[in-house]
N, C-alpha and C positions, 0 to 999 in steps of 0.2 A: 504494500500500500504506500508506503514514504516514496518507494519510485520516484511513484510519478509528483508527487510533491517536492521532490529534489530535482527533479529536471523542470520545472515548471519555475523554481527558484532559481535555475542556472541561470534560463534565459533572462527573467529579471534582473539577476546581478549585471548580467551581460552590458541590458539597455542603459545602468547606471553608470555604467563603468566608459561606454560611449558615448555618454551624455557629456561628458567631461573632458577638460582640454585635454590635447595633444598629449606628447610627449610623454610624462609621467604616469602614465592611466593606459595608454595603449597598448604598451607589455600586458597589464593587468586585461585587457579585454579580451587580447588575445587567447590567452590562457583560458580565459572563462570560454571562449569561443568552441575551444576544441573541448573545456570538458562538456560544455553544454551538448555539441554535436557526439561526443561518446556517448552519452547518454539518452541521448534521442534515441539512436541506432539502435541501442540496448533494449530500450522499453518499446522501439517499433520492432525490432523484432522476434521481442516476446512473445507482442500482441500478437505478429501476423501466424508466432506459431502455432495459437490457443485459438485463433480466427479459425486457421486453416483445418485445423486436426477437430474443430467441431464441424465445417463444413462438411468434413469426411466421413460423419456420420450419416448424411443423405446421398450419397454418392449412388446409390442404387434408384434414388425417383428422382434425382436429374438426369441418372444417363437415360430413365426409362421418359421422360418428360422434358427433353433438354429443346426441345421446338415451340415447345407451348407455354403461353399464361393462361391460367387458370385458379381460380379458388379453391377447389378441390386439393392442386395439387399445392399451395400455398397451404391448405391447410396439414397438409398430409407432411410437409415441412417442419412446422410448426409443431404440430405431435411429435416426430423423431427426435427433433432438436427438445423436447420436453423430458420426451423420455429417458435421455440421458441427461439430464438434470439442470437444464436449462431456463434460464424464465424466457420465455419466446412470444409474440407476436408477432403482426405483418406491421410492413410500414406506413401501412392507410388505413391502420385501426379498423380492420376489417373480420377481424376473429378475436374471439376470447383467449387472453394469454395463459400460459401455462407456467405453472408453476410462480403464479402471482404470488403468493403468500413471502416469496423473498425479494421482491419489491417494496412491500409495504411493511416489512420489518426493516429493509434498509432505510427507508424515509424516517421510518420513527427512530432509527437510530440517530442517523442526521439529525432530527429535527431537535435530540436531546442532547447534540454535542457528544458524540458517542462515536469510536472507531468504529469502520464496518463497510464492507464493499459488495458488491452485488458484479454480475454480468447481465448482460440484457442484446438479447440476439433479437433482429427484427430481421423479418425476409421480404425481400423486395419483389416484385414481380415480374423482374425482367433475371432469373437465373444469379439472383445475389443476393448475399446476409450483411447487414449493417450489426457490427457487434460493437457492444460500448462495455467498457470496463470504468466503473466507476467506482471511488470509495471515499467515504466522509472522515474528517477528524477536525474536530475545535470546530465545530460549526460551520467549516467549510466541504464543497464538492470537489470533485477532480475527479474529469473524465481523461478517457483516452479510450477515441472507436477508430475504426478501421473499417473497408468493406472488401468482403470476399467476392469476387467472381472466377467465375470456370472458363480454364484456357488449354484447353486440346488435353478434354479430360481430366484433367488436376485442377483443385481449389489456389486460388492464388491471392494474397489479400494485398491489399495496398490501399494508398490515400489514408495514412497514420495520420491524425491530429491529439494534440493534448493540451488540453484549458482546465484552469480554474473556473467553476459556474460564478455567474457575472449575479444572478437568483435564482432560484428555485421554488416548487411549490407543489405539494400534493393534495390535490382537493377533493372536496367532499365528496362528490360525482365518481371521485377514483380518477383524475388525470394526476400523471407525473408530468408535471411542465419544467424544464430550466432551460435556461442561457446561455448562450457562451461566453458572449457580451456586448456590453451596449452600443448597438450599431449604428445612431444618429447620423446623418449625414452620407454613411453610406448606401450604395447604391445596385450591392451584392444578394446572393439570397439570404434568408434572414438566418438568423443566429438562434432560432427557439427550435426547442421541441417536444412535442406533446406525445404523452403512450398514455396509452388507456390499456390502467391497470386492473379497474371491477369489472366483472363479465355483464354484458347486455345478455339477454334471451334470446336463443336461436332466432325464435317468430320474428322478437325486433328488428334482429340482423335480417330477414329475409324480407321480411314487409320494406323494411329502407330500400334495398338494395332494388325489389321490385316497383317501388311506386315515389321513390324519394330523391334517392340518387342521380337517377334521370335527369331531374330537370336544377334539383340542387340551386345555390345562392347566384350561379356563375353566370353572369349578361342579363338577368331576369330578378323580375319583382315580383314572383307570385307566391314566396314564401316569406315574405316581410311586409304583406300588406294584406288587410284583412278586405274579404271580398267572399261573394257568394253566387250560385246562381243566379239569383233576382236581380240583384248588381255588383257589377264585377268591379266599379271601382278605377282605380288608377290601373287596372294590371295592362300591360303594354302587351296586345296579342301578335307583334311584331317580333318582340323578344320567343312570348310562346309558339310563335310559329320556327325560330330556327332550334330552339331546343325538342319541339314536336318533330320536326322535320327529320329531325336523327334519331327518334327515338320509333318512327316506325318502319323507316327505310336504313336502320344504322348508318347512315354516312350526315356529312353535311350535306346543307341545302347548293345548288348548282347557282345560285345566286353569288357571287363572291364579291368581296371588297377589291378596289380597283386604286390605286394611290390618286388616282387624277378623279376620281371620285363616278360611283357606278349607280344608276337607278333603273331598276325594271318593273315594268308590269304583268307583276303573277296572274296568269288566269286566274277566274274562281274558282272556280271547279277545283284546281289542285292546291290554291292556299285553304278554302274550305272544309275540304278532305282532309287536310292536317291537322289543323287547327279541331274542328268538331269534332274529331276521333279522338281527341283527350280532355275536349271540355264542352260539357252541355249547352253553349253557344246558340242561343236561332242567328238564323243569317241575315236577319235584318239589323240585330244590336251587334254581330261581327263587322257588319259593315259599317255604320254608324261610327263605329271605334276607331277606322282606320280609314284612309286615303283609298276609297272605293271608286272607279269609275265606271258609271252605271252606260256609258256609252260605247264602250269596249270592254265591257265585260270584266275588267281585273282593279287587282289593287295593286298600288304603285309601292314600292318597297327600296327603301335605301338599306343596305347592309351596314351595320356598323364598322367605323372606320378606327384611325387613330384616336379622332377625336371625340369620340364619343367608347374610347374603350375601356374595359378597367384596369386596376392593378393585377398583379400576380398573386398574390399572396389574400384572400379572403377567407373565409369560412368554408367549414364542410356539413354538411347534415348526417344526424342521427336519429333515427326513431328509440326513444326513451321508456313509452308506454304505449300499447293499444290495446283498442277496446270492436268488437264486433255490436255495431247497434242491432236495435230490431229492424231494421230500415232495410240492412244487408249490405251498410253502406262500413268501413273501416273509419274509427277515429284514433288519427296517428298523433301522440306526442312527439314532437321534431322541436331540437335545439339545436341552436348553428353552436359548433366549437371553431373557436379564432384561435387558435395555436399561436399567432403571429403577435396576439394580444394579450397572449396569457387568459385567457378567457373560454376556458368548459362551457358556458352557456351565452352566449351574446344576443339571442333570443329565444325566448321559447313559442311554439303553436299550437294550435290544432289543424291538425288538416286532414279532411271527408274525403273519404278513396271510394268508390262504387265499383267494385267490380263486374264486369260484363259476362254475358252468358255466353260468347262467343273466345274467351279468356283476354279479352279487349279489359279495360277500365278507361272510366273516366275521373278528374276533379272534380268536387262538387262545391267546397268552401275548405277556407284557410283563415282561421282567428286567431292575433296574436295575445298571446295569456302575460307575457312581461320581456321587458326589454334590460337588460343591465345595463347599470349606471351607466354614463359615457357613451352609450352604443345608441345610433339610431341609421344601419344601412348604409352608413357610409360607403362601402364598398361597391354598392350599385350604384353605375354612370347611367343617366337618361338617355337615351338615344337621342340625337340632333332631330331640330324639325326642321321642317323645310329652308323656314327663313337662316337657321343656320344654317344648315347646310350650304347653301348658298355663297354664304359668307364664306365659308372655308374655299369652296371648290369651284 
């Protein structure tokens, strides 16, 4: 465990010792130079050998799965790596971890000032493990992860980093969030990360995955505004049209963004067919809502561009709780987690799933139940109207 708290002090000695003039100090930097890089090399390739020698315990459902992503076999990852004594999850908090119980005995150690390190293997979905070694003393973190991927059949790990956590924090929900550190000003990916450490329920995980996920925080407002059948409200069915569009044809819509700036007009007929095959819409308040031309039959549609786009980094959804009304319609508890924010819940809803007799579903209503502090959707950019757009293009 000191390790990595003695290399992590090296490098600091280092930057003090360069901080400072010329001459008299630069011997001294030097020195620190080489033992700091002794010592990296050391602890990177400790790590990559406790990386690689746990990858090689799945060696038999990559070579037999080494073409595909899949959940299945993420999960079938996840158990091996459990079963030899691992706490495991994926990296998109998509399965229950295993062997959680030493996760949240490491937190409470931490949290009491108490020595104590855990490991913590996530599997990626593209044939990689992100593993993190971390361990507490005096109230401080210190990670050191790595990540392994397969190269002509052998595990091979690489991309060593090692930080002191800038915060930390495990909350009540069961995230383990920390830091690496505070990244103000820069313009890199961000520095946080969130694992969900208490299990959701199968059903939850399945219900999201089939009716949540889909359309999720990303370009779209229909999970941060409340609306219903009878009135839909502010929801932008422009947004819902390109998140519909891939959810019944899996691809994107054929519509693209064009830098010099693109407008078309979708027949009705096949924005229609998108659009009302996810949402109880008549076609007259469909049309009302959008740039309808009743003399050419279509609606005119600008694809969002630069300027109208978002950041990287927003929320994901989780279904929390649900319920089967009498109705036969699902009511999902969904809260966005902001990882980026430190934030397990930055909203919560409900939101009415009907499922169809043909295994079709529609939306029916989305009610927001609370918002945390500070949060109100930032993350969703309005699409430009016309008169902007304009202006831009």
């Amino acid at each position: 465990m000191k390790r990595i708290r003695a290399g992590l002090a090296a490098i600091c000695i280092l930057s003090l010792c360069t901080a400072g003039c010329a001459g008299e100090t630069q011997p001294d930097a030097n020195s620190s130079q080489k033992q700091e890089n002794t010592e990296g090399q050391e602890l990177s390739a400790s790590l990559y050998a406790s990386a690689e020698q746990a990858a090689g315990y799945c060696r038999d459902i990559y070579e037999a799965n080494s073409d595909t992503e899949s959940l299945e076999k993420n999960r079938a990852l996840v158990e091996r790596l459990g079963e030899h004594g691992f706490a495991a999850a994926d990296t998109e908090n998509q399965l229950n971890m295993m062997n959680a119980i030493q996760v949240e005995e490491f937190c409470a150690s931490a949290s009491a000032g108490e020595e104590d390190e855990v490991q913590i293997l996530l599997v990626m979905s593209r044939n990689g493990i992100v593993y993190y070694d971390l361990c507490s003393e005096d109230g401080k973190l210190y990670v050191q992860q790595c990540t392994v991927y397969w190269e002509n059949g052998e595990p091979r790990a690489g991309y060593h980093t090692a930080y002191e956590v800038e915060k930390w924090e495990y909350t009540q929900k069961g995230y383990f969030l920390f830091e690496e550190y505070d990244r103000k000003g820069y313009d890199g990916p961000p520095g946080q990360t969130g694992i969900r450490v208490k299990p959701l329920s199968d059903e939850c995980r399945e219900l999201n995955r089939k009716y949540v996920r889909p359309v999720g925080y990303e370009r779209n407002n229909m999970l941060i505004l409340d609306w219903d059948s009878e009135d839909y409200g502010e929801l932008n069915f422009y947004d819902m049209y390109d998140a519909m569009y891939k959810m019944k044809y899996g691809t994107d819509s054929p519509y693209r963004y064009d830098y010099r700036g693109a407008q078309y007009d979708i027949p009705a007929a096949g924005f229609e067919e998108v659009v009302q095959s996810y949402l109880p819409v008549d076609t007259r308040t469909l049309r009302e809502k959008t740039e309808y031309n009743a003399e050419s039959g279509t609606y005119h549609y600008r694809p969002r561009g630069l300027e109208d786009s978002e950041g990287l980094y927003g929320p994901y959804p989780e279904v929390t709780a649900c319920e089967m009304q009498e109705d036969g319609t699902w009511k999902l508890t969904v809260e966005a987690v902001w990882v980026e924010e430190f934030c397990d819940s930055a909203l919560t809803g409900e939101l009415v799933v009907r499922p169809l007799e043909d295994g079709g579903f529609q939306y029916v209503s989305n009610h927001i139940t609370k918002w945390a502090d500070g949060v109100s959707g930032e993350w969703y950019s309005t699409r430009l109207t016309q008169d902007e757009w304009e202006i831009w293009y």
